[in-house]
N, CA, C and O of each residue as an XYZ file, in Angstrom:
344
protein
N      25.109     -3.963     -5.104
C      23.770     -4.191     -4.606
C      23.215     -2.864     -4.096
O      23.999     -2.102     -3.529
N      22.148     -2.573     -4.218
C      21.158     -1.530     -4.087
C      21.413     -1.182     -2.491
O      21.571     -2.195     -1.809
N      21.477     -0.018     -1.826
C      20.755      0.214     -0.447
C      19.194     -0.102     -0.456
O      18.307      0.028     -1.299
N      19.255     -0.619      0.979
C      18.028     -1.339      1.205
C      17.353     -0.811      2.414
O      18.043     -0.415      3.354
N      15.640     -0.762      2.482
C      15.571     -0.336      3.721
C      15.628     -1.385      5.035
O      15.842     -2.562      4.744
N      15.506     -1.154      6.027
C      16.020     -2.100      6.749
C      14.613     -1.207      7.947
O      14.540     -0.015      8.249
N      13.722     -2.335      8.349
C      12.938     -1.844      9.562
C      14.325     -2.200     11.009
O      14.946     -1.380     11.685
N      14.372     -3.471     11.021
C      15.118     -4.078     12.268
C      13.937     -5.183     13.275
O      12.715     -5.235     13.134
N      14.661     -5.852     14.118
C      14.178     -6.861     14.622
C      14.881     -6.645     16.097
O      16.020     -6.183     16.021
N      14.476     -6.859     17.199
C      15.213     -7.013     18.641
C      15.868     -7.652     18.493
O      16.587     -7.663     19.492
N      16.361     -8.694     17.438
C      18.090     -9.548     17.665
C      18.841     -8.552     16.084
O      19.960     -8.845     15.665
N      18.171     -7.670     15.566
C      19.041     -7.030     14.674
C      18.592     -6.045     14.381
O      17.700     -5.811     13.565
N      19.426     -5.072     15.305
C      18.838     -3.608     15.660
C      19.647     -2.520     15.072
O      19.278     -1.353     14.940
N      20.929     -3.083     14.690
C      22.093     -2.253     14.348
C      21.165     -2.148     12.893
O      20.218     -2.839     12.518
N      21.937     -0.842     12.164
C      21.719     -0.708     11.046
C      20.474     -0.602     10.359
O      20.409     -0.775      9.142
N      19.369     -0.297     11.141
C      18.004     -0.609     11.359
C      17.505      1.101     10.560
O      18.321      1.959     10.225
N      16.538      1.171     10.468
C      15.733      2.658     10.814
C      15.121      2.308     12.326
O      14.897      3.415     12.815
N      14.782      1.379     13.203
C      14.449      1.853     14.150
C      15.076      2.137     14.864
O      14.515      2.584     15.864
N      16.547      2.098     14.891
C      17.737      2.360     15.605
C      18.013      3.881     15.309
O      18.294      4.628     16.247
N      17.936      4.359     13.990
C      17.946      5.919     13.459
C      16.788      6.882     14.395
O      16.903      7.945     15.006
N      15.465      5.786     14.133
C      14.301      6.782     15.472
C      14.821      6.762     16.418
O      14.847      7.765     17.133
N      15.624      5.223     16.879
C      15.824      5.499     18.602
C      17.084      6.735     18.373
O      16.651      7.811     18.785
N      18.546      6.855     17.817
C      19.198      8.072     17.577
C      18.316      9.454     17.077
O      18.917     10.513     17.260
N      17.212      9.534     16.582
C      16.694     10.429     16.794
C      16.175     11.149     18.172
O      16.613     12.233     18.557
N      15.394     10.551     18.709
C      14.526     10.571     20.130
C      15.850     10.984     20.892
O      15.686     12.134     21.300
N      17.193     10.465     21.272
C      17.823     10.539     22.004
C      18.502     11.888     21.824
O      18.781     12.520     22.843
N      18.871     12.527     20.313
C      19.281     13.398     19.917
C      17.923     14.500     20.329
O      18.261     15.566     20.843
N      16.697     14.300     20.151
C      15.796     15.341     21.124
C      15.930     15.738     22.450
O      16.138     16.840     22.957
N      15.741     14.401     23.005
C      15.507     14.475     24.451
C      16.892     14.311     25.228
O      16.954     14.821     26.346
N      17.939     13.680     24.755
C      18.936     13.664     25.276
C      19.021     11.836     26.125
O      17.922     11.480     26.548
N      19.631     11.294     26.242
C      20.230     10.633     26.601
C      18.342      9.588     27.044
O      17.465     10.111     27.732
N      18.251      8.520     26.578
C      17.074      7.563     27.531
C      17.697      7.047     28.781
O      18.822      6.589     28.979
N      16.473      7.277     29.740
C      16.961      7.041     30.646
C      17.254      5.025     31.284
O      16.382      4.157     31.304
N      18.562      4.886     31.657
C      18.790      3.851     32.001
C      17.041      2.919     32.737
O      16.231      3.393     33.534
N      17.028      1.737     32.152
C      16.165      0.868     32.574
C      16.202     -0.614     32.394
O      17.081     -0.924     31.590
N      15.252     -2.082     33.083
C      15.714     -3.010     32.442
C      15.562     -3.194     30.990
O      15.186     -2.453     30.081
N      16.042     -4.622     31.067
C      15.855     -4.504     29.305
C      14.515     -5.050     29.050
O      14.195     -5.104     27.862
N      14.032     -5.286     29.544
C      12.196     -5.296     29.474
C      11.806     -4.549     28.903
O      11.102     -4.722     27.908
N      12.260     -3.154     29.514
C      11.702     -1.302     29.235
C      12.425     -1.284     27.496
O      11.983     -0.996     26.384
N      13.602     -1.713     27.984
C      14.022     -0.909     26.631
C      13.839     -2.171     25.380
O      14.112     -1.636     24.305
N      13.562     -3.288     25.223
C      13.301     -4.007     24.221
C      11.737     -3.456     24.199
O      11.549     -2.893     23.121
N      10.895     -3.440     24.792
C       9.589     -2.397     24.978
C       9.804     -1.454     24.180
O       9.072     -1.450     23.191
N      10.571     -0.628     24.260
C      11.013      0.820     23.355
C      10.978      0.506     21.733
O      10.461      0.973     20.718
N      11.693     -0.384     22.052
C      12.157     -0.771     20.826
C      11.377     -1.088     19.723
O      11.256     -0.726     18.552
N      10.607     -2.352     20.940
C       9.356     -3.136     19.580
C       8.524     -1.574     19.167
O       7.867     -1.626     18.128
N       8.526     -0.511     19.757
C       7.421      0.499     19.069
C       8.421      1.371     17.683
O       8.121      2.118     16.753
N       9.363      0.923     18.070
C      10.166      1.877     17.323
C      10.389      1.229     15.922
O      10.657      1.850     14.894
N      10.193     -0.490     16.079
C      10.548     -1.254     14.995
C       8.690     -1.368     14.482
O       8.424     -1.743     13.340
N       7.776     -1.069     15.290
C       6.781     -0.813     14.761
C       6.604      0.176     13.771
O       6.060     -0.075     12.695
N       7.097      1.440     14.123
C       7.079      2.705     13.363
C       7.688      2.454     12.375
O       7.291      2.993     11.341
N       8.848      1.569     12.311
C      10.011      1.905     11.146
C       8.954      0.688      9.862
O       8.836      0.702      8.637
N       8.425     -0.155     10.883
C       8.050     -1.384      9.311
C       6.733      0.029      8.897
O       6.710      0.682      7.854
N       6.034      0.123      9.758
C       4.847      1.096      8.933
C       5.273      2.790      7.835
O       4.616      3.410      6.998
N       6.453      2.958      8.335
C       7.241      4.029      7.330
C       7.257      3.314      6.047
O       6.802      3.910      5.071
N       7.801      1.895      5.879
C       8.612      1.452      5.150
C       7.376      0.474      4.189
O       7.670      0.224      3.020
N       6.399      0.104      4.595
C       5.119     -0.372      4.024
C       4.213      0.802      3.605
O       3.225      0.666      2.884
N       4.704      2.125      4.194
C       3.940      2.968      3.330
C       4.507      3.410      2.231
O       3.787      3.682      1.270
N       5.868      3.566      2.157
C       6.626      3.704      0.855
C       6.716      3.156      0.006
O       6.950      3.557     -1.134
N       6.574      2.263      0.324
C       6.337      0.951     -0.710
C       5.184      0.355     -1.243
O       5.241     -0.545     -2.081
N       4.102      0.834     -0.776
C       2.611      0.731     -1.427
C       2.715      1.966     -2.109
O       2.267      1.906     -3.254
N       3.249      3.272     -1.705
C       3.035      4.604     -2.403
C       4.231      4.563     -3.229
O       4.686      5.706     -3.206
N       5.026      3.754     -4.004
C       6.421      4.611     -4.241
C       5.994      4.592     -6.336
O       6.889      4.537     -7.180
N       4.956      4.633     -6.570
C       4.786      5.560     -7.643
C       4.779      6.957     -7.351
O       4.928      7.820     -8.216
N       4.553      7.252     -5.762
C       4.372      8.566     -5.697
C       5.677      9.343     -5.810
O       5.790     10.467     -6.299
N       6.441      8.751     -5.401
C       8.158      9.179     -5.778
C       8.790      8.906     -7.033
O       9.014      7.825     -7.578
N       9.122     10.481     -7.520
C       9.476     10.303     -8.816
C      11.339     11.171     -8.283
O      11.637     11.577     -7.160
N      12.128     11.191     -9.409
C      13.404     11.980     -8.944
C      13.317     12.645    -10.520
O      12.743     12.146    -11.488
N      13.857     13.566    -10.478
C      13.791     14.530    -11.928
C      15.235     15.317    -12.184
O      15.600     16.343    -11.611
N      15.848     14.682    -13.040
C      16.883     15.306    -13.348
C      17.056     16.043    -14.512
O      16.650     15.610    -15.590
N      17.800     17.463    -14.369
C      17.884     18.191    -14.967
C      19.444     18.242    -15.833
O      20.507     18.730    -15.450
N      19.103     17.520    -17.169
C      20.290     17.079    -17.966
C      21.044     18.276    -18.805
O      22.025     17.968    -19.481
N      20.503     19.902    -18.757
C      20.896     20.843    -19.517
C      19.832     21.456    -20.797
O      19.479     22.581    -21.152
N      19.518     19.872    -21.309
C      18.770     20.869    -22.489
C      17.322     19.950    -22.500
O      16.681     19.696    -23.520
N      16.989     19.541    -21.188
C      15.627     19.239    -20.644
C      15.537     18.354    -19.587
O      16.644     17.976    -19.204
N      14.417     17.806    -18.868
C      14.448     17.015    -17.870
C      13.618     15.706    -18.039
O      12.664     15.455    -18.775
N      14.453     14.764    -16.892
C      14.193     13.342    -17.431
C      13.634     12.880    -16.207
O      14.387     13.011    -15.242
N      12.416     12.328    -15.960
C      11.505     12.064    -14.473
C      11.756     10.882    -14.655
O      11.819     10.424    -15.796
N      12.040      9.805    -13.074
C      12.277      8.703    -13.374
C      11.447      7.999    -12.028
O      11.576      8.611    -10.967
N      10.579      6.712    -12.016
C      10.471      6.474    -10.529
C      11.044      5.721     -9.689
O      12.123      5.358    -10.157
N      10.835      5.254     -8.555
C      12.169      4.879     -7.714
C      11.447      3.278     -8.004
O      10.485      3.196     -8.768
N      12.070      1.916     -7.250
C      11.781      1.370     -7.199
C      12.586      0.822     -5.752
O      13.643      0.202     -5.862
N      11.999      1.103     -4.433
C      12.299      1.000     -2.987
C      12.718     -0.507     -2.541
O      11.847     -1.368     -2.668
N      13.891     -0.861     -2.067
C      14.220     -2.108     -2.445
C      14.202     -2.200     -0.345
O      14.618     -1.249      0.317
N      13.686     -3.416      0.274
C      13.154     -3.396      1.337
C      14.075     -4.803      1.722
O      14.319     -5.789      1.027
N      14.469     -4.469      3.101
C      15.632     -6.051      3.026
C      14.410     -6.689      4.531
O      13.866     -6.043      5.427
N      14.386     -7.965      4.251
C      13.322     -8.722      5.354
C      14.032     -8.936      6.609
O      13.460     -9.471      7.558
C-alpha cells in the first residue's frame, strides 16, 4: 500500500504531519512550554489546521508535481498521484 498523507485529528495525532509541525516548532524553539491540555489540544487544532490546508493544496495542485527520471539514454516525466488517508 502506497504512503499516505496523514493531516491527524486530536484522538490521532501520532503519525500525523501535524505532529511533524508540532516536532518542527519544538526543534526551533526548543522544548513547548508545559500547559493544560486545553492550551495544548488548542496548539494542536492549529497545527492540524495547517497540516489539512498543506495537504488540500497538494492535492488540488498535484498536476503541478511531476518527478523526472533520468534513464541514461533520455528522460521519462511522470506525475504523482498524492494518496491522502481520512
Amino acid at each position: 500500500m502506497p504512503t499516505e498523507l496523514y493531516a491527524g485529528t486530536l484522538t490521532n495525532f501520532n503519525d500525523s504531519m501535524a505532529k511533524e509541525i508540532e516536532n518542527a516548532l519544538t526543534a526551533l524553539i526548543g522544548p513547548l512550554p508545559s500547559a493544560p491540555q486545553k492550551l495544548v489540544d488548542d496548539r494542536r487544532v492549529l497545527f492540524i489546521a495547517i497540516a489539512n490546508g498543506v495537504i488540500n493544496h497538494l492535492k488540488s495542485k498535484q498536476a503541478a508535481v511531476e518527478v523526472t527520471f533520468d534513464i541514461g539514454f533520455g528522460t521519462v516525466t511522470a506525475s504523482t498521484d498524492i494518496k491522502v488517508r481520512p
